[in-house]
C-alpha positions in Angstrom: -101.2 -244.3 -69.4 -104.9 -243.6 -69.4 -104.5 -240.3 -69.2 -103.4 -240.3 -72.9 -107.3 -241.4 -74.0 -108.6 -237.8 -74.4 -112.1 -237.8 -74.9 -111.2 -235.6 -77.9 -109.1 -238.4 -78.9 -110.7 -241.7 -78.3 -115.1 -240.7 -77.6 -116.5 -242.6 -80.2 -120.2 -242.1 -81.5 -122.4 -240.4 -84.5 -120.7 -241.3 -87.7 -121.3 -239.6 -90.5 -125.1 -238.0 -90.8 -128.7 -239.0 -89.5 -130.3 -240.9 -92.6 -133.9 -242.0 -92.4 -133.7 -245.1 -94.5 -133.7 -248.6 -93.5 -131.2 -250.9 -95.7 -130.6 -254.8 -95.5 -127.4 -255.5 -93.6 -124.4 -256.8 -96.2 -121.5 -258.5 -95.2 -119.6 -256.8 -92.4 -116.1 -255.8 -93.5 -113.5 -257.3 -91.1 -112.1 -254.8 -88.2 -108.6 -255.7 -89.7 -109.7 -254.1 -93.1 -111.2 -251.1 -91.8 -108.0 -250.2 -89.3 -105.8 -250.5 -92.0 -107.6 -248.2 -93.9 -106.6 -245.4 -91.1 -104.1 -243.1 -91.9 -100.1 -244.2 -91.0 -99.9 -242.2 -88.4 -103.2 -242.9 -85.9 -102.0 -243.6 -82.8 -105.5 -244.1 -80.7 -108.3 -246.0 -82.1 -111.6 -246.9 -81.2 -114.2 -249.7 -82.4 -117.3 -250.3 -82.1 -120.4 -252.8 -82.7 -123.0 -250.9 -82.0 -125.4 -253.3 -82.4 -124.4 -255.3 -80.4 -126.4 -252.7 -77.2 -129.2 -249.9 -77.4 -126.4 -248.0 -74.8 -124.5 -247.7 -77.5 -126.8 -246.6 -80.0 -128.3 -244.2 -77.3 -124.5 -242.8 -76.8 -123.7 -242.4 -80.3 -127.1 -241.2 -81.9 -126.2 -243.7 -84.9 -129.0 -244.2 -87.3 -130.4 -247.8 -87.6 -128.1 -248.6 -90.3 -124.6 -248.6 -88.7 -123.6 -251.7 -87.3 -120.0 -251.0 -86.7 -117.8 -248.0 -86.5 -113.9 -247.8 -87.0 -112.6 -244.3 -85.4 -108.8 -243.4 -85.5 -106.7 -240.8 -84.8 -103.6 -238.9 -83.9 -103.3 -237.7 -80.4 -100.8 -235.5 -79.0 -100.6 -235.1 -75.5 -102.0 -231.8 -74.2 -103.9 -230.9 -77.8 -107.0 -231.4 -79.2 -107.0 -233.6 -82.1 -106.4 -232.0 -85.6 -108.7 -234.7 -87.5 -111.0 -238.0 -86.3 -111.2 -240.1 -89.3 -114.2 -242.9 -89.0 -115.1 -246.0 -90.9 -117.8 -247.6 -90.8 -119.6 -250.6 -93.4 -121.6 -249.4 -96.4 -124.9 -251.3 -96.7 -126.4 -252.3 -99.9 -128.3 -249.7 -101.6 -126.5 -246.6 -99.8 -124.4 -244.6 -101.7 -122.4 -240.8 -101.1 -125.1 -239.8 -103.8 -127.8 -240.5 -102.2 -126.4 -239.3 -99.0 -126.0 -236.1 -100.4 -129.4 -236.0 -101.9 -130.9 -236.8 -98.2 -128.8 -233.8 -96.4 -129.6 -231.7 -99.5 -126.3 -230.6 -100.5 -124.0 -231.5 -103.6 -121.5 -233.6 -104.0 -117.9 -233.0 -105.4 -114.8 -234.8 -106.8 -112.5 -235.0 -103.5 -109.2 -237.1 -104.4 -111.0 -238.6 -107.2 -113.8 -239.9 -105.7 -117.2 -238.8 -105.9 -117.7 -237.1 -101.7 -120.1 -234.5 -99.8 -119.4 -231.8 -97.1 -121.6 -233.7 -94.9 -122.7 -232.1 -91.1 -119.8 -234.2 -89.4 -116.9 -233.4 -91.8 -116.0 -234.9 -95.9 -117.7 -238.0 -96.3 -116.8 -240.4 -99.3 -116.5 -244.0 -100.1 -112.9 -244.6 -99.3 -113.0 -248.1 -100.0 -115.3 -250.6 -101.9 -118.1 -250.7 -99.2 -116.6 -248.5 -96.8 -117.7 -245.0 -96.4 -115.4 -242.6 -94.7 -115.5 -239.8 -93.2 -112.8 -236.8 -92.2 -113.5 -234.4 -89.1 -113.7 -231.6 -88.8 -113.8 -231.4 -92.3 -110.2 -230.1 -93.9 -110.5 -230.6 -97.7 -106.7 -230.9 -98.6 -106.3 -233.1 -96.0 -109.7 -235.4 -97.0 -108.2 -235.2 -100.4 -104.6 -236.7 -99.1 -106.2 -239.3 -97.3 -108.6 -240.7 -99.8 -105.2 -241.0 -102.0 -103.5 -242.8 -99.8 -105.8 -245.3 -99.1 -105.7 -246.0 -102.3 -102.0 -246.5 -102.4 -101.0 -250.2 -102.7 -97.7 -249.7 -100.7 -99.1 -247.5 -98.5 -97.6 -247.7 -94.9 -99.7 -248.9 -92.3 -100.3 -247.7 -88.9 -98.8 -249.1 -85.7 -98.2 -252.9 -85.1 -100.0 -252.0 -82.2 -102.8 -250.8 -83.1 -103.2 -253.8 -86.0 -103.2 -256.3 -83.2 -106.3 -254.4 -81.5 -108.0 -256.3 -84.6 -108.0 -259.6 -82.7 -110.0 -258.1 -80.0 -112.6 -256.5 -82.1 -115.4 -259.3 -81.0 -115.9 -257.2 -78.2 -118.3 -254.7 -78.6 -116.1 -251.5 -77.4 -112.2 -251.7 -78.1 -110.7 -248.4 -76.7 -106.5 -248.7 -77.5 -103.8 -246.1 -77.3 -100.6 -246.9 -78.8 -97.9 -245.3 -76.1 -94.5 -246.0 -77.6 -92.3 -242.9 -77.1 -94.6 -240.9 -76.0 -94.8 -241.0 -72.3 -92.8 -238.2 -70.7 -90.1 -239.3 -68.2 -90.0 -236.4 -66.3 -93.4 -236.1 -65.5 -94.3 -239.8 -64.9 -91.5 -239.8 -62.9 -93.8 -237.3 -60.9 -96.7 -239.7 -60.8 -94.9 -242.6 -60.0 -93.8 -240.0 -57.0 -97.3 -240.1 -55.4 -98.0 -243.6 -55.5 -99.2 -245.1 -52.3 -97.6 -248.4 -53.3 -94.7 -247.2 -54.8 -91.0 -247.2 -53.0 -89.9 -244.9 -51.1 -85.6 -244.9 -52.6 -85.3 -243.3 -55.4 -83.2 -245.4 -57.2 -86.1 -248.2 -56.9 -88.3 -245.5 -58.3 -85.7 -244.7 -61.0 -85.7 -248.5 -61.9 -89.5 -248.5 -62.0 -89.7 -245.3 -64.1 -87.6 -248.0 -67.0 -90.1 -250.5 -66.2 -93.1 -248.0 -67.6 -91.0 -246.2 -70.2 -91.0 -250.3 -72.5 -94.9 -249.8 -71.8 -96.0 -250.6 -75.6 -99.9 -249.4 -75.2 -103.5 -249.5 -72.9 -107.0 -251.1 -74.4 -110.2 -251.2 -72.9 -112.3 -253.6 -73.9 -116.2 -254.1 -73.2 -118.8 -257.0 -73.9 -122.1 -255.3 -73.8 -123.9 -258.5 -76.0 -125.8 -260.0 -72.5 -127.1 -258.4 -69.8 -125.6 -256.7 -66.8 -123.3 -257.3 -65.1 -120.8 -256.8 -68.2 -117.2 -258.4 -68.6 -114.5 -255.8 -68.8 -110.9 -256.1 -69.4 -108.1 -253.4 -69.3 -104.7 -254.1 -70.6 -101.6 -252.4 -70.3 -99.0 -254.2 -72.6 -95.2 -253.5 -71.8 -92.6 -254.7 -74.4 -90.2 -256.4 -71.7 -91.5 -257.5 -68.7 -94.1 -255.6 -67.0 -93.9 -253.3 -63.6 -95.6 -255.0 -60.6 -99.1 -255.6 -61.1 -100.2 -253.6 -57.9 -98.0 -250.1 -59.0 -99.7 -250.3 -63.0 -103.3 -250.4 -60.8 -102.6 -247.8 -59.1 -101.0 -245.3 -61.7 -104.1 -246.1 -64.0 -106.7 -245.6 -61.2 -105.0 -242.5 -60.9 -104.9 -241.6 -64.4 -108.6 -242.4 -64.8 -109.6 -240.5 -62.1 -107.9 -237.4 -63.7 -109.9 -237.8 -66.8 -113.0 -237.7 -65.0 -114.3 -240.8 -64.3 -114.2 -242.4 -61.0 -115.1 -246.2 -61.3 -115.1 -248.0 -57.8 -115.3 -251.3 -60.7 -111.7 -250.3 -61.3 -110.5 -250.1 -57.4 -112.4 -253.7 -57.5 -110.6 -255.1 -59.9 -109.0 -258.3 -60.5 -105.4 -258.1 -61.4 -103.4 -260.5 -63.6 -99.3 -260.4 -64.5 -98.7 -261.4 -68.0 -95.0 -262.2 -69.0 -95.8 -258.7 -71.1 -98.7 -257.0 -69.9 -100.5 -256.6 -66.6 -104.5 -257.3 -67.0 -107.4 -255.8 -65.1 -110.4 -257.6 -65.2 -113.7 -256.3 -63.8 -117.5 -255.9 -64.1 -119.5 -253.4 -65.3 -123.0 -252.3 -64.4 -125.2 -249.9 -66.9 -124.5 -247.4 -64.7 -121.0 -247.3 -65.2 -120.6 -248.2 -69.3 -122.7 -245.3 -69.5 -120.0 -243.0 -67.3 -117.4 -244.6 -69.7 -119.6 -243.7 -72.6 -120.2 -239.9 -71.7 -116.6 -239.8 -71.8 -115.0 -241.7 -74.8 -118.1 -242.4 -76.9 -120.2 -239.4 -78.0 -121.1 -237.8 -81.3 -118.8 -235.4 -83.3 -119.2 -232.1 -83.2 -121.3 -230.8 -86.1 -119.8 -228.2 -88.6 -121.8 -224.7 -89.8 -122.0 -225.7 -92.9 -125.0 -223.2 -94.8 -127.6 -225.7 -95.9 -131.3 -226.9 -95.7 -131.2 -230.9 -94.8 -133.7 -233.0 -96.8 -136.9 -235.0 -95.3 -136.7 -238.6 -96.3 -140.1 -239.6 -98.8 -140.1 -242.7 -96.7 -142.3 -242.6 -93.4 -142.5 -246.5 -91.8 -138.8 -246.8 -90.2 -137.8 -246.7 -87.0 -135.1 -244.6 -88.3 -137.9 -242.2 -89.6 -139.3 -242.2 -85.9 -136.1 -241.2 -84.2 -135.4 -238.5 -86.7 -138.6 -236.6 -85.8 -138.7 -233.1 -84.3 -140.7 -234.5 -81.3 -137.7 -237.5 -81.5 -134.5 -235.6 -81.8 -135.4 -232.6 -79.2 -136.1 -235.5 -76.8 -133.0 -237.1 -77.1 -130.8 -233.7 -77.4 -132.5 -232.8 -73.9 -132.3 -236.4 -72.2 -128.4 -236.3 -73.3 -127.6 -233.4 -71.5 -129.5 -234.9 -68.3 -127.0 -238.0 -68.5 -123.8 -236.0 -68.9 -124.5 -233.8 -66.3 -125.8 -236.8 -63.6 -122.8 -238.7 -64.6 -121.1 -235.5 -63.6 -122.7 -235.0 -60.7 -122.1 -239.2 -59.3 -118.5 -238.6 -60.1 -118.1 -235.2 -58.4 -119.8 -237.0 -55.4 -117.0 -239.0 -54.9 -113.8 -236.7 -54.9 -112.8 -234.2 -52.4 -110.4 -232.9 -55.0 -111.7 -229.6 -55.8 -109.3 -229.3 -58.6 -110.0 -232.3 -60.3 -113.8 -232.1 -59.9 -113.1 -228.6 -61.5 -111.6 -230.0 -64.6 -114.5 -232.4 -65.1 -116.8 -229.6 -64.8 -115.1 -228.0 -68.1 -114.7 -231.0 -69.5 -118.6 -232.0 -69.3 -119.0 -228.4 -70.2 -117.3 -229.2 -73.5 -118.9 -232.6 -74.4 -122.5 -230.3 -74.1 -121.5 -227.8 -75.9 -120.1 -230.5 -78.6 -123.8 -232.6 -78.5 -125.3 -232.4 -82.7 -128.2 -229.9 -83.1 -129.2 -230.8 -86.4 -132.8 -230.1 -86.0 -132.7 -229.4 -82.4 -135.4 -226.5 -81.5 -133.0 -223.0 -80.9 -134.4 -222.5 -77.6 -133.1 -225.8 -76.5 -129.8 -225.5 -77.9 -129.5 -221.9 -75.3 -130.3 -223.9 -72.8 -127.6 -226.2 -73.6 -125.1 -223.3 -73.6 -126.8 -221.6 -70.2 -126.1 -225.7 -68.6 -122.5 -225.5 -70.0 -121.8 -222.1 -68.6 -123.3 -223.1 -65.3 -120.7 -225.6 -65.3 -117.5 -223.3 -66.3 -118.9 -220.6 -63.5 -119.4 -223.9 -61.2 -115.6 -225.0 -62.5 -114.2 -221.3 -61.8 -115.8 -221.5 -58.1 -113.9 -225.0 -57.7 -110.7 -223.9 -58.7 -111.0 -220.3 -56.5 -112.0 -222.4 -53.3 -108.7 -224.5 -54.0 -106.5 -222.2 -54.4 -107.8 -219.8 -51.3 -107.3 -223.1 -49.2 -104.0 -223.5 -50.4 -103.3 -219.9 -49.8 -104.4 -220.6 -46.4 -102.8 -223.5 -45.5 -99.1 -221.8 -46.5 -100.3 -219.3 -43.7 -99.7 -221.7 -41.2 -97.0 -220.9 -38.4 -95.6 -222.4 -36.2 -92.9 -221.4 -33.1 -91.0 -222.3 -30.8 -89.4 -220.4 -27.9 -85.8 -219.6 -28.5 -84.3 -219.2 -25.0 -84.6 -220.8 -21.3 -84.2 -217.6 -19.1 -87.6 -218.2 -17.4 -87.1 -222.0 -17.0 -88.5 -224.6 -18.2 -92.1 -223.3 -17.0 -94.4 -220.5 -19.1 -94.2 -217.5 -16.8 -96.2 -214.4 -16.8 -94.3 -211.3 -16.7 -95.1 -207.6 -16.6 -94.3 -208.3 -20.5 -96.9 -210.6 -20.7 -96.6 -214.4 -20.9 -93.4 -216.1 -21.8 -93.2 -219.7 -23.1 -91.5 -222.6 -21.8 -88.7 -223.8 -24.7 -90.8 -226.8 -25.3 -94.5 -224.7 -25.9 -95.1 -224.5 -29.8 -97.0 -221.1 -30.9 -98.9 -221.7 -33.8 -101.9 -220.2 -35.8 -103.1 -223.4 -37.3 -106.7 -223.5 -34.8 -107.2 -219.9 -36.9 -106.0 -221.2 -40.2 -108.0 -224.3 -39.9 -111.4 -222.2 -39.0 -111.3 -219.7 -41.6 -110.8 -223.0 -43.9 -113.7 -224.4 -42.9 -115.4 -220.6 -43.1 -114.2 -220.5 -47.0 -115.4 -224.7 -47.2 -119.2 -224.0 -45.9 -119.4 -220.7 -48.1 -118.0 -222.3 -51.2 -120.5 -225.0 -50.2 -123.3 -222.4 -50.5 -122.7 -220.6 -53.4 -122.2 -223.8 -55.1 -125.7 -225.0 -54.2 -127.4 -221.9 -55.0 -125.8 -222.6 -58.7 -127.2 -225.8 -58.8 -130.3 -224.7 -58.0 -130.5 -222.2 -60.8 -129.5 -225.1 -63.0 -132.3 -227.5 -61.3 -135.0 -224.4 -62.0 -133.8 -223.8 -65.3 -133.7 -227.5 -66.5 -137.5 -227.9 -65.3 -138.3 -224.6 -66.7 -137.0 -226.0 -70.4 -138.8 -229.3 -69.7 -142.2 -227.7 -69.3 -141.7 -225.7 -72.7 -140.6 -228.8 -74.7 -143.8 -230.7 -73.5 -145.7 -228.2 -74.6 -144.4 -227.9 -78.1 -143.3 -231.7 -78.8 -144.9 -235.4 -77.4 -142.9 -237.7 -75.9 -141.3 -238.6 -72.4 -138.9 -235.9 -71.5 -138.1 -237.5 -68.1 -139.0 -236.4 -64.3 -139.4 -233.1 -62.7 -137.8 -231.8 -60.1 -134.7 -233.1 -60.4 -130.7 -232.1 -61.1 -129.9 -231.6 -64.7 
């Protein structure tokens, strides 16, 4: 069911804009109010405190300001997301006016309420201390939206994803609403290659009913103390659940295909509720980060023509993050996590076609990174990273598909006839098989495998080391223009 959280769909992160002003926090909105303020139809949601951790701060590039961000959505299997629409607290003393005035560009009556094409998408105050924001920015559909929520019999979204309200003390909620979506026909297939799974197929057919009640999958993480961190996955079934062991399994699977390989999850603790099966694990840093790169990470800015405003005021720390120095820092150390987190994961899977997909995938979440006030020759080396990653992704998926090639080569014999016994005899015709000798190419098949292994190998570390040279080429350029620590030398992207 995992499989369904997208990072298009569910990554959670920059909301709204980079402000350099410091306001006093008011009274936080309850997660109940804010996910009812999502349109009808969101389907996946995500919330999260970030003040509860610096990771997530780091992950999102937030400013100081946001506390607590709302994100909803609705995904379709198999396609981007048309629209994220975010929520997040408005503290005392902020307004869409002055945001406006800060990014330098106008505002404009959007659905009746006073809004601003901000970098992320429309931006308004979509509900008495709740700013809101639409992206990619469609202005019909802003305009719809900001209506609606002001509609007193307005329908709300899922019962399902209401309930994730009751778990928003923790300080990520990931949740996917699954009813009627799921495919039968191709989780049938993945129920298939289960190891734990059974082996008649009406047994599998009866399974295949079990996971077709499933009602939805949350992920929730306490990042408030230090490491190691509670986790808790949830898959909630509207009849009684399938067998605890099957559910781990299929998500471990599922989670693996998304690109992120967690040996927590393997790990983990498993516990059958009368309607939901619970995983319960530990998380170090290391790995809230790997879930971070994939689910929580700033929107995509739009090219929207216009010159941002500098803040008058200088003394925040705020004001210190949004400096050149600042911002090209981050921009650079971000892509250094994505692609390390790529590189632990890739470690771990001899899949070539899966560690192929998470190539593009990492590709894309690079390529996606803000650049508002990133230097241009940092963003090209962005772009040069992600296209060392598509050409390392096409090399993947080449290798694969040559070893498949090569393993449907195999043949195998046997020899049809007893005339010469049940001994191999050599003849003037050469040497003729006993009935039980097997001819087979698979020694030759096998060694030009291993011939197309090593030479993949190569070429793949001669890429890297391109990427290695270029990332420490960048590095001594930024340290000459801009102060700050831009991490070691000498080491992958």
């Amino acid at each position: 069911m995992l499989r369904y959280l997208s990072a298009a769909t569910i990554m959670v992160g920059s909301l709204l804009l980079q402000s350099t002003f410091s306001f006093a926090q008011p009274q936080t909105p309850e997660v109940p109010e804010l996910l009812q303020l999502l349109p009808a139809d969101t389907n996946a949601v995500a919330i999260v405190r970030v003040a509860d951790n610096e990771l997530l701060r780091r992950a999102s590039q937030v400013p100081d300001w946001v506390t607590l961000v709302v994100r909803g959505t609705h995904h379709q299997p198999g396609r981007p997301a048309d629209s994220i629409f975010s929520l997040a607290p408005r503290p005392t003393g902020l307004s869409v006016t002055r945001i406006a005035e800060t990014l330098g560009r106008p505002t404009e009556q959007i659905g009746n309420r006073v809004s601003v094409h901000a970098p992320r998408g429309y931006l308004t105050e979509i509900s008495p201390r709740v700013l809101g924001l639409q992206s990619p920015g469609q202005r019909q559909a802003f305009g719809r939206w900001v209506r609606w929520a002001r509609g007193r019999d307005r329908e709300m979204t899922s019962s399902y994803i209401q309930s994730l309200g009751k778990l928003s003390e923790a300080s990520v909620v990931l949740g996917l609403d699954l009813a009627d979506m799921i495919e039968p026909e191709r989780l049938i297939e993945r129920i298939r290659l289960l190891k734990s799974a059974p082996a008649d197929e009406k047994a599998q057919q009866a399974l295949l009913e079990q996971f077709m009640q499933v009602h939805g999958v949350s992920l929730q993480i306490d990042l408030k103390g230090q490491e190691p961190h509670p986790v808790r996955l949830t898959v909630d079934f509207t009849a009684a659940p399938a067998p605890a062991d099957i559910v781990h399994e299929l998500v471990i699977q599922i989670v693996d295909d998304l690109g992120l390989h967690l040996d927590e999850l393997n790990q983990g603790t498993l516990s059958a509720k009368p309607t939901a099966v619970e995983i319960s694990m530990s998380f170090s840093d290391a790995a809230v980060e790997q879930v971070l790169a994939l689910f929580i990470a700033p929107l995509p800015e739009e090219p929207v023509d216009s010159t941002v405003a500098q803040s008058p005021v200088t003394s925040t720390k705020a004001e210190q993050r949004d400096t050149p120095d600042e911002i090209n820092r981050q921009y650079f150390l971000a892509i250094d996590r994505l692609v390390l987190t790529l590189q632990r994961q890739s470690n771990r899977s001899s899949n070539h076609m899966q560690v192929a997909t998470w190539h593009r995938q990492f590709a894309s979440r690079i390529r996606n990174l803000p650049v508002t006030g990133v230097d241009r020759e940092l963003i090209a080396y962005a772009n040069q990273i992600a296209d060392g990653l598509e050409a390392l992704a096409g090399n993947l998926r080449n290798e694969a598909r040559d070893l498949m090639v090569a393993e449907q080569s195999i043949q195998t014999s046997f020899q049809p006839n007893g005339w010469f016994g049940m001994s191999g005899v050599m003849t003037i015709d050469g040497y003729h098989p006993a009935p039980w000798e097997i001819q087979t190419n698979l020694g030759e098949v096998r060694s030009r495998q291993a011939q197309m292994a090593t030479q993949g190998s190569f070429d793949r570390a001669d890429a890297w080391t391109a990427l290695i040279t270029l990332r420490d080429q960048t590095q001594r350029t930024m340290r000459s223009k801009y102060t700050g620590d831009w991490g070691p030398q000498g080491v992958a992207p």
